[in-house]
C-alpha positions in Angstrom: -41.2 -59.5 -8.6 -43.7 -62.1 -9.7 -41.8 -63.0 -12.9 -38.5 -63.9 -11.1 -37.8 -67.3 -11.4 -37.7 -67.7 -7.7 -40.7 -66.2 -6.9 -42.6 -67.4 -4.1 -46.3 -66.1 -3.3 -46.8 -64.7 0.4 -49.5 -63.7 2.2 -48.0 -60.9 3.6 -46.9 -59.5 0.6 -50.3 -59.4 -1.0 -51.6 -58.3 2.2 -49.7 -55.3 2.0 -50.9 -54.7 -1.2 -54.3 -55.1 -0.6 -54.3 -52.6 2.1 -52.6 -50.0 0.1 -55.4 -50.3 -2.7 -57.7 -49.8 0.0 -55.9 -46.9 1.3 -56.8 -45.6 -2.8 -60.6 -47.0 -2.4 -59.7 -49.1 -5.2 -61.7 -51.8 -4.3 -61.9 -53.8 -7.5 -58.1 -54.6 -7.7 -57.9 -55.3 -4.0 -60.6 -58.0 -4.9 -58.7 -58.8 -7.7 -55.3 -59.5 -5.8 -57.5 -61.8 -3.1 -58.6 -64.4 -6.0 -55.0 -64.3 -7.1 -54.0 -65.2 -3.8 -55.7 -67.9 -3.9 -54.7 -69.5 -7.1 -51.0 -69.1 -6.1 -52.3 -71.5 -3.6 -51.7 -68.8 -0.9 -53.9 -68.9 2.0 -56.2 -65.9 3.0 -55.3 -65.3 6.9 -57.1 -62.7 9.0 -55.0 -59.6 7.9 -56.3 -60.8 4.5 -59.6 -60.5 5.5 -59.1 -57.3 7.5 -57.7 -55.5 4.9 -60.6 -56.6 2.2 -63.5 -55.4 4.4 -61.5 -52.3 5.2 -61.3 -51.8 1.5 -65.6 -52.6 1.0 -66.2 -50.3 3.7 -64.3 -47.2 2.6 -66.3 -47.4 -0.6 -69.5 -47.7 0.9 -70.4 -51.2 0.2 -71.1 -52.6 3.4 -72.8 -55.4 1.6 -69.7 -56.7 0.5 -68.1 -56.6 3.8 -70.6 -58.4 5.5 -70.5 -61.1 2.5 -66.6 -61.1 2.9 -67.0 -61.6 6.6 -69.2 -65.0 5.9 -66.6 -65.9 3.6 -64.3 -65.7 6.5 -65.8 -67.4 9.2 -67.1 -70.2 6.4 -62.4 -70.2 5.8 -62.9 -70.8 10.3 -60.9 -68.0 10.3 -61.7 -66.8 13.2 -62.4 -62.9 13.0 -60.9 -60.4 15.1 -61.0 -57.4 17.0 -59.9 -55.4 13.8 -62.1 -57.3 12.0 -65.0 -56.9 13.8 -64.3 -52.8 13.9 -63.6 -52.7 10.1 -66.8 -54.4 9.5 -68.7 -51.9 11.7 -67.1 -49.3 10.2 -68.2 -50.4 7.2 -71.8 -49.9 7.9 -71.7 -47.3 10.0 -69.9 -45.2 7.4 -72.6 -45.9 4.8 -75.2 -44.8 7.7 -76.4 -48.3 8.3 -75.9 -47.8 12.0 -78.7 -50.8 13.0 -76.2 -53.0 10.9 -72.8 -51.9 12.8 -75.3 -52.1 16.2 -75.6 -56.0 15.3 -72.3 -56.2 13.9 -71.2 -55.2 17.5 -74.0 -57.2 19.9 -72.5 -60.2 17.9 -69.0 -59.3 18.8 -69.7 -58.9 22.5 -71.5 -62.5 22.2 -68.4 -64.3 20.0 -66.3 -63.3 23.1 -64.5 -60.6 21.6 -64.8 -57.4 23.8 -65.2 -54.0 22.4 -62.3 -51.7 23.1 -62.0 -47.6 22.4 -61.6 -47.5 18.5 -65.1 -49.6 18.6 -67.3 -47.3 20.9 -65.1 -44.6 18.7 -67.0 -46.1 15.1 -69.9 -46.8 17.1 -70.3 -43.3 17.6 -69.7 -42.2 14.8 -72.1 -44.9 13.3 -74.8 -43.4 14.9 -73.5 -39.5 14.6 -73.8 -40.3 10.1 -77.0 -41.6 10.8 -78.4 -38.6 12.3 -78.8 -40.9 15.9 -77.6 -38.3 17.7 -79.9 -39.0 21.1 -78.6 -42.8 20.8 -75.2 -41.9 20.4 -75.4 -40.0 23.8 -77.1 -42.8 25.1 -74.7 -44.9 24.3 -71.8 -42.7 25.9 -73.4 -42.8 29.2 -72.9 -46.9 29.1 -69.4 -46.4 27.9 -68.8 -44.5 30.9 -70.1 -47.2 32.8 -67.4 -50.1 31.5 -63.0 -49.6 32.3 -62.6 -47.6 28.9 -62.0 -44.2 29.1 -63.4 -42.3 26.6 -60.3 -40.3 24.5 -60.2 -37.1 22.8 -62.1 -38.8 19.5 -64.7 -39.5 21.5 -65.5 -36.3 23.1 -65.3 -34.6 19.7 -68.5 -36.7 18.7 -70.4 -36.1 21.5 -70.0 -32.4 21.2 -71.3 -32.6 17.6 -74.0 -34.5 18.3 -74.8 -32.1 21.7 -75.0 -29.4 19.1 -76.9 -31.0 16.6 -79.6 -31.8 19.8 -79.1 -27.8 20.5 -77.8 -28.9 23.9 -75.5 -26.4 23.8 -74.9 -26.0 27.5 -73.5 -29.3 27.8 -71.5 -29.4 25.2 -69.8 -26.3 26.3 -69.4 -28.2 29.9 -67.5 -31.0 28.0 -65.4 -28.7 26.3 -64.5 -27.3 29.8 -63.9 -30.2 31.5 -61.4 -31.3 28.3 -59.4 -28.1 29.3 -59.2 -28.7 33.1 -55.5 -29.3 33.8 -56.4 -32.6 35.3 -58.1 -34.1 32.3 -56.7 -37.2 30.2 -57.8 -36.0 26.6 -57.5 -32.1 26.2 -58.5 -30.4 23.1 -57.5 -31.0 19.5 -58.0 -29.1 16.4 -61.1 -30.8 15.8 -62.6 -30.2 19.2 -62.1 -26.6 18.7 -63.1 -26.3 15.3 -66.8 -27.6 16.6 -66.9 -25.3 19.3 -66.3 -22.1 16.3 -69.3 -23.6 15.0 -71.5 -23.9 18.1 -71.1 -20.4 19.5 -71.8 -19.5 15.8 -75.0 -21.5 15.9 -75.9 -19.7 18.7 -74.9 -16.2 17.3 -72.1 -15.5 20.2 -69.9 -14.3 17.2 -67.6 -13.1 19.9 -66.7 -16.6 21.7 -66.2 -17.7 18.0 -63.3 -16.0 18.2 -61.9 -16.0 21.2 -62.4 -20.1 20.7 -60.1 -19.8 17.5 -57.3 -17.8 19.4 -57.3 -20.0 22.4 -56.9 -22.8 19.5 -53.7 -20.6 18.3 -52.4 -20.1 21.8 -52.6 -23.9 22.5 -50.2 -23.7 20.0 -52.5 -25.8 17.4 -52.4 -25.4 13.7 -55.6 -24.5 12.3 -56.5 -26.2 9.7 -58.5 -25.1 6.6 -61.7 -26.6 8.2 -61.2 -24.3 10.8 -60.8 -21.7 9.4 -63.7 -22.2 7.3 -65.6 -22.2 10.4 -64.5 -18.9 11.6 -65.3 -17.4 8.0 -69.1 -19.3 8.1 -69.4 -17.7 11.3 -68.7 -14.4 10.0 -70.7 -14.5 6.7 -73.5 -15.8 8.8 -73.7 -12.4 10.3 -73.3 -10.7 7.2 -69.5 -9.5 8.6 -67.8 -9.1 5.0 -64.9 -7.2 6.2 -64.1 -9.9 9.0 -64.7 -12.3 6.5 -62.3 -10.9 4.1 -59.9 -10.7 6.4 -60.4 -14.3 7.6 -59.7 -15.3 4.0 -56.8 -13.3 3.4 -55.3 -15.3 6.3 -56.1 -18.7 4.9 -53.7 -17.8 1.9 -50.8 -15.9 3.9 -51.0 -19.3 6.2 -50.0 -21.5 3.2 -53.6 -23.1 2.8 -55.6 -22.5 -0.7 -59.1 -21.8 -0.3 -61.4 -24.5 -1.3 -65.1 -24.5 -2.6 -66.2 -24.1 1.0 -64.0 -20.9 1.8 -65.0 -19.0 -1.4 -68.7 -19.6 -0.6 -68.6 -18.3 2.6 -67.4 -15.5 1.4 -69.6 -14.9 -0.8 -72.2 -15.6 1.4 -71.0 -12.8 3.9 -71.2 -10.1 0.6 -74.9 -11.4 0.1 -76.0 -10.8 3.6 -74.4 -7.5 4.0 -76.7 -6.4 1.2 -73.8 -6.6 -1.8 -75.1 -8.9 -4.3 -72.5 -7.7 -7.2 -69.8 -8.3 -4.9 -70.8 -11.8 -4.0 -71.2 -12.4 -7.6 -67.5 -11.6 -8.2 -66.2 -14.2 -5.6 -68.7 -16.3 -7.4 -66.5 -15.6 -10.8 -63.0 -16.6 -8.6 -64.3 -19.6 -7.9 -63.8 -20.4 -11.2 -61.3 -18.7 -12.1 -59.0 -20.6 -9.4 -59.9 -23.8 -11.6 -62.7 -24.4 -8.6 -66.1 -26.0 -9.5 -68.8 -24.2 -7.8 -71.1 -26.5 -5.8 -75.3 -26.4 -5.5 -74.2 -24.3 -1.9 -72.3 -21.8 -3.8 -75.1 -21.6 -6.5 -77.7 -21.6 -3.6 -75.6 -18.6 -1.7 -75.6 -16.8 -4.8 -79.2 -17.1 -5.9 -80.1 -16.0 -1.5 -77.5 -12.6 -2.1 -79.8 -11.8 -5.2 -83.2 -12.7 -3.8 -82.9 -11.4 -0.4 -82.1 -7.9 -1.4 -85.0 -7.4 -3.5 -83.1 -9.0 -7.4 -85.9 -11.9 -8.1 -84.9 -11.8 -11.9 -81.5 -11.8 -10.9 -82.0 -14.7 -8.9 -84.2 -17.0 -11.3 -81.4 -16.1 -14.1 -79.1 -17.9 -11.4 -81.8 -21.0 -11.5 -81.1 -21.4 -15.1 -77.0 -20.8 -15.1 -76.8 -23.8 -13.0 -78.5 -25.6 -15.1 -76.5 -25.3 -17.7 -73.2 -26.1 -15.8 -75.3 -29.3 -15.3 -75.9 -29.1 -11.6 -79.5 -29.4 -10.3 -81.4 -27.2 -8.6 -82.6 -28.8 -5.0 -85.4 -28.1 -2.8 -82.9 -25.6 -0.7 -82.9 -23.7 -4.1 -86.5 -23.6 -4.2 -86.7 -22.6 -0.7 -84.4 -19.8 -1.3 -86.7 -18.4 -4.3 -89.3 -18.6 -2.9 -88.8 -16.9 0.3 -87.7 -14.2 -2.3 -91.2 -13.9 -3.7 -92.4 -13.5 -0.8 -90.1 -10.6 0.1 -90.6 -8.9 -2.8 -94.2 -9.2 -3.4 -94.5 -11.4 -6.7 -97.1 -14.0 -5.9 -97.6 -14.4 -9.8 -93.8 -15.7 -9.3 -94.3 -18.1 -6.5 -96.7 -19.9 -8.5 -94.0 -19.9 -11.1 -91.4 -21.5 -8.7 -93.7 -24.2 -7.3 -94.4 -25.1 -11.2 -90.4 -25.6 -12.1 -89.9 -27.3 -9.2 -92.2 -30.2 -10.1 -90.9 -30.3 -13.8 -87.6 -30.9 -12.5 -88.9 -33.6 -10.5 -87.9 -32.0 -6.8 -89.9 -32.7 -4.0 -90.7 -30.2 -1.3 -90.0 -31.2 1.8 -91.4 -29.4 5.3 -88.9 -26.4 4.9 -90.0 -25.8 1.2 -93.5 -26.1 2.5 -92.9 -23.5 5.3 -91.3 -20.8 2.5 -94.1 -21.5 -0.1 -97.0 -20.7 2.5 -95.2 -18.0 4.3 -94.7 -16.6 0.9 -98.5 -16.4 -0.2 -99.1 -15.2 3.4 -96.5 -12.3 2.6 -98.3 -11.4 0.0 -101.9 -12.0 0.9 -102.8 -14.7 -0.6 -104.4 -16.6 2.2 -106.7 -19.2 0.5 -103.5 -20.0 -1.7 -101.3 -20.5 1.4 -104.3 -22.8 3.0 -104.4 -24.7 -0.3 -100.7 -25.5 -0.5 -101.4 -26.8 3.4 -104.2 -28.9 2.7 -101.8 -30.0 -0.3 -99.2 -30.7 2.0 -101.2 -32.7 4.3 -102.8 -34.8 1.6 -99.1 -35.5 0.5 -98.7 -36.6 4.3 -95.8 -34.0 4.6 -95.4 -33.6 8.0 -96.0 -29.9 9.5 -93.3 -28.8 12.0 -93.7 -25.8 14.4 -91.8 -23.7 12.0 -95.4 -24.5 9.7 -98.1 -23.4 12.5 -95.9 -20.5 13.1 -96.4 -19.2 9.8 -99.8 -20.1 9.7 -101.2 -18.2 13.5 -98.8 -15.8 12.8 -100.5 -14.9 9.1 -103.8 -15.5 10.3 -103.6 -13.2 13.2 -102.2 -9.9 10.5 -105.1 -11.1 8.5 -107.4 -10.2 11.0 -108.7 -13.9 10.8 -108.5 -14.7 14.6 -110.6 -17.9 14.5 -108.6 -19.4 12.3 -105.7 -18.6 14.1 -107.2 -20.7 17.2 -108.0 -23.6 15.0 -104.7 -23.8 14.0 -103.4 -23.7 17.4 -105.8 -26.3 19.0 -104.1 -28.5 15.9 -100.7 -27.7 17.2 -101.0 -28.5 20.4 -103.2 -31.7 19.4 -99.9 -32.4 17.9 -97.6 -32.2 20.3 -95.5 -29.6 19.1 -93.7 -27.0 21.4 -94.6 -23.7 20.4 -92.6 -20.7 20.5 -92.9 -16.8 21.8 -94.4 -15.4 18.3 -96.9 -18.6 18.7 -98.0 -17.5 22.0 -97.6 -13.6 20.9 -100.2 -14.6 18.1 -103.2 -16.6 20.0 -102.7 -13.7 23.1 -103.4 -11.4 20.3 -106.0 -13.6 18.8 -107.7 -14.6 22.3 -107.8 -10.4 22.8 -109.3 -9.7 19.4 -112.2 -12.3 19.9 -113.0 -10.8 23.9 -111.6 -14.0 25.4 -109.2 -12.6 28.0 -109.5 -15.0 30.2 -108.3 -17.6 27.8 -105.5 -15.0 27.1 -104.7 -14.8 30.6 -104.6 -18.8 30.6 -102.0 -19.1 27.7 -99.8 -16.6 28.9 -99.7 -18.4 32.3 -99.2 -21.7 30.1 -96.3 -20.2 28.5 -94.5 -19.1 31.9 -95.8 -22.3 33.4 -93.6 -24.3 30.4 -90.3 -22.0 31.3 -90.1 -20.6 27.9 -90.3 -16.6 29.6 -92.3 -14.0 27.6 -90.2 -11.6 25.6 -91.1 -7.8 25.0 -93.4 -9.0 22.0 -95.5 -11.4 24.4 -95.8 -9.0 27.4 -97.1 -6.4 24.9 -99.9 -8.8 23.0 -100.8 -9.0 26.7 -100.5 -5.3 27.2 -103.0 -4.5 24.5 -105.9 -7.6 25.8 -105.9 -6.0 29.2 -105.9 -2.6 27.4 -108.7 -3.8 25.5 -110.9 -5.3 28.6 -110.1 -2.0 30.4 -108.3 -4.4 33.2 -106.3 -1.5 34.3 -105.0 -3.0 37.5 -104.1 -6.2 36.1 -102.0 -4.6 33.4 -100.5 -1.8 35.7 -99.0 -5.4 37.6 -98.2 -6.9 34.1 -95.9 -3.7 33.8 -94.4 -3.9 37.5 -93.4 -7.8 36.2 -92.3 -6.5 33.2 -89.6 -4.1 35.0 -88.9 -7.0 38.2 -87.9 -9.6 35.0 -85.3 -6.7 33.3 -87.8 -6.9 30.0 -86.4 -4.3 27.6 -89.4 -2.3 26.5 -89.2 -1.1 22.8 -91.4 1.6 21.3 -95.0 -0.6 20.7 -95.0 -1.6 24.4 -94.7 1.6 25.3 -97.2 2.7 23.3 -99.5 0.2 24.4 -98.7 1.6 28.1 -99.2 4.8 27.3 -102.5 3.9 25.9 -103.4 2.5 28.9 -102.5 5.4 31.6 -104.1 7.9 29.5 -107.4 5.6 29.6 -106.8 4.4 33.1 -106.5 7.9 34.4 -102.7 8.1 35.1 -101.5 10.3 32.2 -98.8 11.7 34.9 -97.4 8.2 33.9 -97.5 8.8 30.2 -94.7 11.5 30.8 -93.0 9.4 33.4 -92.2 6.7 30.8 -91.9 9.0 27.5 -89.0 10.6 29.7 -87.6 6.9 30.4 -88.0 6.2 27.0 -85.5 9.2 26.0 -82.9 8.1 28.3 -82.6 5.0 27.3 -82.9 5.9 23.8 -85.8 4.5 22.7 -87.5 5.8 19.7 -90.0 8.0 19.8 -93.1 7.3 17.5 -96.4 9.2 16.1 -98.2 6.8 18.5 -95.8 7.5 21.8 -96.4 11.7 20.6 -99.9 11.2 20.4 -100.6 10.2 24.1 -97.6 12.5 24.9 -100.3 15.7 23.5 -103.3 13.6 25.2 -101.6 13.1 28.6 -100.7 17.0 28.3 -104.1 17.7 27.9 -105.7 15.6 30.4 -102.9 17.3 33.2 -103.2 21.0 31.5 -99.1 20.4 31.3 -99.0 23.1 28.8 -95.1 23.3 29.8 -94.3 20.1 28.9 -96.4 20.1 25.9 -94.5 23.1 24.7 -90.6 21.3 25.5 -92.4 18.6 23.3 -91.7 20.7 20.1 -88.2 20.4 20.2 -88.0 16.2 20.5 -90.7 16.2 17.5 -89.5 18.4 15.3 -86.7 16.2 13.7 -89.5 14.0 13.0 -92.2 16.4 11.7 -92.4 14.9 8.6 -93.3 11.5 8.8 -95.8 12.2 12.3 -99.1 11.8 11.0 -101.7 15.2 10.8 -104.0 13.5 13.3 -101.1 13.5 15.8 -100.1 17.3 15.1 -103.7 18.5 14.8 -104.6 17.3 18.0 -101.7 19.0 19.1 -102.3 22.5 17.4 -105.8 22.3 19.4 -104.3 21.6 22.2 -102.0 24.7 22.5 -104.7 26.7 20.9 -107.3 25.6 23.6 -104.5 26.7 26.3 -104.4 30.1 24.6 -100.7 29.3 23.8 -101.8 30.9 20.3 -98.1 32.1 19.5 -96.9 28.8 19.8 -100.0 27.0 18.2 -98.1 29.3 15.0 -94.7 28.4 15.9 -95.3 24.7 15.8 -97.3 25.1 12.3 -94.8 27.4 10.7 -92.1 24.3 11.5 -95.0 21.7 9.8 -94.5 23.7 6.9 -90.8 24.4 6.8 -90.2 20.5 7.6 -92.9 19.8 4.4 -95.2 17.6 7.3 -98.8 16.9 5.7 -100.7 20.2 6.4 -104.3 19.7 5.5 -108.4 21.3 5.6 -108.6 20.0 9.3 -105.4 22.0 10.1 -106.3 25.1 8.9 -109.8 24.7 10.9 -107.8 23.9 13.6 -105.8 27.4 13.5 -109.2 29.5 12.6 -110.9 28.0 15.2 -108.7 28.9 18.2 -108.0 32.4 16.1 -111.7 33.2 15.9 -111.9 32.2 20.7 -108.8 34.2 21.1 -110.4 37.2 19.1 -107.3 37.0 16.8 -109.3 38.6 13.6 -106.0 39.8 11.7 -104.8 36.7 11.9 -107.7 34.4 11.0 -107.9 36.6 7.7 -104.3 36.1 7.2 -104.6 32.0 7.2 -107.6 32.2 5.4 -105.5 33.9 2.7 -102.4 31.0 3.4 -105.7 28.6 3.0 -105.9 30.1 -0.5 -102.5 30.2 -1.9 -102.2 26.3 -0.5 -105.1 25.5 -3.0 -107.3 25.1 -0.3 -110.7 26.7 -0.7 -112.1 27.7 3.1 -115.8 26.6 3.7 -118.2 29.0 3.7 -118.8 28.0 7.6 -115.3 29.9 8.1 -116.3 33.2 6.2 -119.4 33.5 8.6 -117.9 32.7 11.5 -115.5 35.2 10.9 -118.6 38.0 9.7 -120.5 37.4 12.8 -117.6 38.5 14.6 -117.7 41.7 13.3 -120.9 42.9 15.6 -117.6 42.5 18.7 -114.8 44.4 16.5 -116.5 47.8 16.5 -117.6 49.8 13.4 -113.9 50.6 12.2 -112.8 46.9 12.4 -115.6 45.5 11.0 -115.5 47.2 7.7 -112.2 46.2 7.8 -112.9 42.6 8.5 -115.7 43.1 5.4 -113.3 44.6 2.7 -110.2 42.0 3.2 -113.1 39.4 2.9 -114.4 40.8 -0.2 -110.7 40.9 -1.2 -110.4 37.0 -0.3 -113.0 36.4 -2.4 -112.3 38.2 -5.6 -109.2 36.0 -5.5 -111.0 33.0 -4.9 -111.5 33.4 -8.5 -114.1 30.1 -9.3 -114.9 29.8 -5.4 -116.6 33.1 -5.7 -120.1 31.6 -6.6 -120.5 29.4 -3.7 -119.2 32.2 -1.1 -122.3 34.5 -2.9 -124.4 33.3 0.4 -121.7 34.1 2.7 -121.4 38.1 0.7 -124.6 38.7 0.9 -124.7 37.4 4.5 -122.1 39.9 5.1 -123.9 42.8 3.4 -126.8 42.3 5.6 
């Protein structure tokens, strides 16, 4: 057109032009096109202007757009209302949102009022800049002016809401948009953000049920969206759902991007199928898809997290070579894997290949590193990397003091645990349930139950309620104190606030009846425990046997043998020697045999004490065939009896009569000639006999 003859330059014409070069972000020839103008001697009018800053701004140089503006009002070209919200735009995009603030006081003081697509890029100035309190702030004065907030605008709020974790109110805006009489109902967008925030807050089911109310809206879901569901999914470790959710993206028409395939694999590395997520991992390229530093990330968390360090450090070193960096996220990942499987020779190695590679821990890093040494002991290493972290004026977070009381308090190092909590709150920083779990413990360790009593009241005082986990740390101090009273009432509160009890806190109760004196209750709340299923441990069996004993229950002791007999095997001796003596002491002495016969069948430890256990009550009941038959099962275990059991069992030969006692003297002769290198050191115990 320009080498016609009659060509004529226009300004509209190479406005048009520049606006489709910024629609490309090629910003260089839309510069370009504006000097031409203005050598064909055609004048720059505020479209011209408009279209240039819209250009600077979509490629991030807000610099530019603020020079271009000058240029324009030096042209007294009076700027617009376009203008102005291009130039905001412009820095807000690029999350310079104190720039587009004072791009948008001065266009209140030129005259030029803001309308909806401002407070629109307003918002989301401050939403890219992480101002996610100001950007609420700033809705509640939009509400005050004539403009109506749209659609748009109720989609930012609700991101930011959930970024704040105010997740009640964005769920009341999302509501309100689906009142019949609201102006702005509902877009993809809107529900797309509300997938993500019931996945936040793990309600996998509303995730759902959000999507198919999208669908029933008759909305198209986009591949974001669908995204969402599938994050939500893999989150949980759901691969199956997941799958399927992907499967639907491709019968829909979409192709999977980047973000869908790692997902995915994602989901397979959760649900504990690190070969499987490592296939997705190979689609991703082989649908001519670059994998990202997530997807690597993802990949490196599937190996690490179920146990594959190597696995995972190969990983490190793969991405390398396709020439993407490893980031703190990746060091995170690693080395909350050292931790979990119990390589502290490793975590040194990871906190060494992060600083050659030049990557700087952050908090988070911080947090896995030091959780990390406290996995695997190393306490003076994890105290180090916090005095390191301190000197390097990294700033702790809760997440930090959590790791460190909690670590402290399974070190036994209670004191320590206190400091660190006097530091927290000296900072300011709100402290969650396993905080106040840990310094009730700690409080109860060091005798201070008062100042137990005081933090627990803090903690209810604060509205954050106690959990199972804090009602039993509190369980145990009053156990320890011997405040029976005061615990039996922590219990009542426990039941009046609908606190689930799991298997420790009954335990700790049980503890406490049996030394309080109530072991009627012991039974009371082991029969609870059964119908609601909770599990029964070797803790909850042994005050089951105690609280037996204390009552003289032997009926319910002997019912007992059925509900542990699945779990024979892994119920410690103590437990089922206390209980052989029990039913011995009763004279239950056939069932004393029944229960030992099953320790044996089931392969349950079976040890010197046992054995003693079943002579002893033998030898009271007069049972002398039988005590010489388990000193010979003694034998053929490879367990030598003491020569205290051969002369208790010769002394009772004076009440056996004449007959039984030789009797009783030849099978012990007999035991002994097979005791075979024993025989020497039962020579007292013969001769004993002889006499």
């Amino acid at each position: 057109m320009k080498n016609q003859k009659n060509y004529c330059a226009r300004t509209d014409i190479y406005n048009m032009m520049i606006r489709l070069h910024a629609r490309h972000n090629r910003t260089d020839q839309a510069r370009g096109l504006f000097f031409e103008m203005q050598k064909c001697r055609c004048k720059p009018d505020a479209e011209t202007y408009n279209a240039l800053i819209n250009a600077h701004g979509r490629a991030g140089q807000w610099r530019w757009a603020m020079n271009i503006m000058d240029d324009m009002l030096r042209a007294a070209i009076p700027p617009s209302r376009s203008t102005y919200n291009n130039l905001i735009n412009a820095c807000g995009s690029s999350g310079n949102w104190k720039e587009a603030l004072n791009v948008c006081k001065k266009m209140t003081d030129n005259g030029v009022g803001p309308d909806l697509v401002t407070h629109n890029i307003m918002l989301t100035a401050f939403k890219s800049g992480t101002q996610y309190s100001k950007a609420l702030s700033y809705f509640e004065l939009i509400k005050g002016t004539h403009i109506r907030p749209d659609t748009t605008t109720h989609n930012i709020i609700i991101h930011c809401l959930v970024k704040l974790k105010q997740y009640d109110k964005a769920v009341d805006i999302f509501n309100s948009m689906k009142e019949k009489k609201s102006e702005c109902h509902p877009d993809v967008v809107t529900f797309t953000s509300m997938i993500h925030l019931y996945s936040v807050c793990g309600h996998i089911e509303n995730c759902e049920a959000a999507f198919n109310m999208m669908l029933a809206e008759g909305l198209k879901p986009n591949i974001v969206s669908y995204n969402a569901l599938l994050g939500a999914y893999a989150a949980r470790g759901m691969e199956n759902e997941a799958l399927q959710v992907f499967n639907e993206i491709k019968q829909n028409g979409f192709r999977p991007d980047v973000v869908s395939y790692t997902s995915l694999l994602n989901a397979y590395g959760r649900s504990r199928k690190p070969q499987k997520a490592r296939e997705i991992f190979k689609m991703i390229k082989r649908n001519n898809l670059k994998p990202n530093i997530v997807s690597y990330n993802a990949l490196i968390d599937a190996y690490g997290s179920n146990g594959l360090l190597e696995d995972a450090i190969e990983i490190l070193r793969e991405m390398e070579q396709d020439k993407i960096h490893p980031n703190v996220v990746s060091i995170c990942t690693l080395l909350a894997a050292c931790g979990r499987c119990g390589q502290k020779v490793k975590i040194d190695t990871v906190l060494s290949a992060a600083e050659m590679r030049g990557i700087k821990l952050n908090t988070v890093a911080y947090n896995s590193a030091i959780g990390s040494y406290i996995n695997v002991g190393e306490y003076d290493k994890a105290i180090d990397l916090y005095n390191s972290m301190r000197k390097k004026k990294i700033k702790s977070d809760s997440v930090t003091y959590t790791v460190l009381i909690s670590g402290c308090c399974k070190m036994s190092k209670f004191g320590e645990a206190l400091s660190f909590m006097e530091e927290m709150m000296h900072l300011k920083l709100p402290m969650s349930k396993e905080v106040y779990s840990s310094i009730i413990c700690a409080y109860s360790k060091q005798g201070q139950i008062i100042e137990a009593e005081s933090t627990f009241n803090l903690m209810k005082s604060l509205g954050c309620s106690p959990d199972v986990v804090t009602y039993t740390a509190m369980l145990d101090a009053y156990n320890a104190a011997e405040k029976w009273e005061k615990l039996y009432a922590l219990f009542e509160e426990m039941e009046e606030n609908d606190v689930k009890l799991d298997t420790i806190a009954c335990a700790a109760l049980m503890r406490a009846f049996n030394k309080g004196g109530q072991p009627g209750r012991v039974l009371s709340l082991a029969q609870s425990m059964r119908e609601k299923d909770i599990p029964l441990s070797d803790t909850i069996f042994f005050e089951m046997v105690s609280a037996c004993g204390l009552l003289h229950d032997w009926k319910t002791a002997v019912d007992m043998i059925k509900y542990m007999e699945p779990s024979l095997p892994v119920i410690s001796s103590g437990c089922l020697n206390l209980f052989l003596n029990s039913l011995g002491k009763s004279g239950k002495i056939e069932i004393m045999l029944k229960l030992f016969f099953k320790m044996l069948a089931s392969g349950a430890e079976v040890n010197f004490n046992t054995y003693s256990i079943l002579l002893k009550n033998l030898l009271s009941s007069g049972n002398w065939r039988k005590y010489l038959e388990v000193l010979q099962w003694m034998e053929d275990a490879g367990i030598h009896p003491s020569n205290e059991m051969y002369r208790d069992i010769s002394f009772s030969q004076k009440n056996c009569g004449v007959e039984n006692a030789a009797v009783i003297k030849e099978r012990l002769e007999s035991l002994k000639r097979n005791a075979g290198d024993q025989s020497s050191a039962s020579q007292p115990c013969e001769s004993h006999v002889c006499s």
